[in-house]
N, C-alpha and C positions, 0 to 999 in steps of 0.2 A: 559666130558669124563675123565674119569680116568687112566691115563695108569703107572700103578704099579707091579712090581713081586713079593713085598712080604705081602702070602697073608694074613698075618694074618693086617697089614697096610693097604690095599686095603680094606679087608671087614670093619676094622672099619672107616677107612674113609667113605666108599658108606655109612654105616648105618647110620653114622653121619650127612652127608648134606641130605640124602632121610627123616631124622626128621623134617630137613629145607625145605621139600616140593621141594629140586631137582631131577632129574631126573639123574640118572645117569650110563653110560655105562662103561664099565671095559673091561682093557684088559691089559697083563700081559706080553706080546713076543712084541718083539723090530720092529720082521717084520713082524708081524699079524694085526699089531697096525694100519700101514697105510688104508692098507685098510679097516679097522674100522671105522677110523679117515673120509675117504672119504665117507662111507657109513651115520654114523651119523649126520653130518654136526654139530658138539657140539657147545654150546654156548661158552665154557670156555673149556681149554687142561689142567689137572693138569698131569704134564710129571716128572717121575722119571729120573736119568740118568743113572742108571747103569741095564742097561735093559737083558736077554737073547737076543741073538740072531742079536741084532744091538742096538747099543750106541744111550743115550736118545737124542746125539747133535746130531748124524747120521741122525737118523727119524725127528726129528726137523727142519733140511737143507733139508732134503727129503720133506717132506710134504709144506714146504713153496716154493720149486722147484716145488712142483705140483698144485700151486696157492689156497694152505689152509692155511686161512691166522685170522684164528679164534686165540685170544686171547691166549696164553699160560703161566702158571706158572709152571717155575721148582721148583720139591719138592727134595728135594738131600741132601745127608751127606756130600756134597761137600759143607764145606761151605765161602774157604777165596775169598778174592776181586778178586785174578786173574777168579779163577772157575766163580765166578760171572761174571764177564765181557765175560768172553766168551761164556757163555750161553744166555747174554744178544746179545751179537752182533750176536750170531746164529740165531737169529729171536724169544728169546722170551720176554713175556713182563713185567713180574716179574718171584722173585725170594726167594724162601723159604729153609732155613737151616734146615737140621731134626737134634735135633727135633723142632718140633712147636706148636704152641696156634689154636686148631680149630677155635676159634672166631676170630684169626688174617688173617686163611685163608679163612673163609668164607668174611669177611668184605672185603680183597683184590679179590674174584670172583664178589663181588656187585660191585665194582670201578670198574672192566674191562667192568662187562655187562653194567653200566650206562655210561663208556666213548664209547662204542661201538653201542649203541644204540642212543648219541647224536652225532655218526658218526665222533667222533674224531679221530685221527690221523689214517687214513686212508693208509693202507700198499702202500709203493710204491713200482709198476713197472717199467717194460720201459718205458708202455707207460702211459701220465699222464690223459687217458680219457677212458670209455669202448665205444665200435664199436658194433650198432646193426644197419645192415641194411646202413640203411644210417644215421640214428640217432646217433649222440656223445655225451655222457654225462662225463663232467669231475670227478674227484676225490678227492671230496673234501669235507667241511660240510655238512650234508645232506642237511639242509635249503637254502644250498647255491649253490647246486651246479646245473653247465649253462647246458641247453641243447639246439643242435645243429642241423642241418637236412642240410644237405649239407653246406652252409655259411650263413643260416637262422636261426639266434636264435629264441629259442619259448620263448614266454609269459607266463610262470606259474607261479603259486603261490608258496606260501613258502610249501604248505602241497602237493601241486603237488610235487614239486623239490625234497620235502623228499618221497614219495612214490617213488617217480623215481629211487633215490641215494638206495633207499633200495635193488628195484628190481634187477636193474645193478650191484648189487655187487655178485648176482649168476646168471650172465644171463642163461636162459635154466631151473633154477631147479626151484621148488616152493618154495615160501616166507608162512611162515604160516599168516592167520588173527592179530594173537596175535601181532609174532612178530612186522609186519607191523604197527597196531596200535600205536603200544609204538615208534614206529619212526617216524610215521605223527601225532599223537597227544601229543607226550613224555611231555609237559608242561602242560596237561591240564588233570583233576583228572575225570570229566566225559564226558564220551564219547559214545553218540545215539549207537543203533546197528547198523542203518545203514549208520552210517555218514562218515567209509571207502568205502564204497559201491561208494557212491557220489561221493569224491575224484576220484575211480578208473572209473567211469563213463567219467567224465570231462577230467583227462587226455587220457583216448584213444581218444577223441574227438579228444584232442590237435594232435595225433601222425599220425591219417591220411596220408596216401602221403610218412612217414619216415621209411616205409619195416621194422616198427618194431610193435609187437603187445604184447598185456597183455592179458592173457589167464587164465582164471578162470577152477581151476580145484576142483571139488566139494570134500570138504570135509579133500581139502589137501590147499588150498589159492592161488595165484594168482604166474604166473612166466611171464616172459617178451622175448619175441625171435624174428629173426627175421622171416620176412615173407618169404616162400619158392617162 
């Protein structure tokens, strides 16, 4: 997601990385953005700061207060250490001086989606576990992280734990295939069609009894909720 006002910057940015095969949503109002931002669930935030209508650190506080907690690099003419650090400490994750090297901001969107896909540092909240049901899943490496069912750990695998860690990080919404894949297979170059299928098989087995379920929705990929 793109969120830029100037649009002669905006269009060549979009055209730029849509060469590189991304996908990219635009949007140019400071408080249009959010709801945007809520709507497309983006892989990557490239955030301007000097936005119409509400400041880029504004919606930045905002949206991280509305638990979107998606990767973000500021792109901004603001470019000394203070501005830095404060955009840093506002919730985002990098930081771009304009002007800049396309290929230096493309290579910094590959580093956030490869640390966020190996489930690295993991935004903290209050609380340090998601709540589904009765199932607790903490917040932490994908591979790694414990799940719970009242004072009951479960037994799963490392491709379980990361399908898990993936689903819990949107309870309620769907997880696409792709995504999913590249989170329970991220180490390994081929991958059967139906060898997430499997995974997601074995872990509902595992969730029996924990008032939480995975729900296959055609055509959109798998979400995770509780049971009513």
């Amino acid at each position: 997601m793109l969120i830029e006002d100037d649009a002669a910057l905006q269009l060549s940015l979009q055209r730029a990385l849509q060469k590189n095969h991304w996908r990219v949503e635009v949007c140019s109002d400071g408080w249009a953005a959010l709801d945007v931002w809520k709507q497309f669930h983006p892989d990557v935030v490239l955030l301007d700061l000097n936005l119409p209508g509400r400041d880029g650190l504004e919606l930045l506080s905002a949206a991280r207060q509305s638990g979107l907690h998606q990767p973000v690099i500021i792109l901004t003419a603001r470019g000394t250490v203070g501005d830095r650090v404060i955009g840093l400490n506002s919730g985002a994750d990098d930081y771009l001086a304009k002007p800049f090297d396309l290929d230096e901001l493309e290579a910094r969107i590959k580093a956030l989606r490869r640390r966020e896909l190996r489930g690295e540092d993991e935004p903290s909240t209050e609380r340090e576990f998601h709540q589904i049901g009765r199932l607790r899943v903490s917040k932490t490496h994908a591979d790694q992280a414990a799940a719970h069912v009242d004072a009951e750990v479960l037994d799963l695998t490392p491709r379980e734990r990361a399908l898990l860690a993936a689903l819990c990080q949107r309870p309620g919404t769907a997880v696409t295939k792709e995504r999913l894949v590249a989170w329970v297979f991220a180490s390994e170059t081929q991958v059967s069609d139906d060898a997430l299928e499997v995974v997601v098989y074995r872990l509902r087995k595992k969730l029996v009894g924990s008032d939480a379920t995975i729900m296959t929705l055609r055509g959109l990929g798998y979400l995770i909720k509780a049971v009513n």
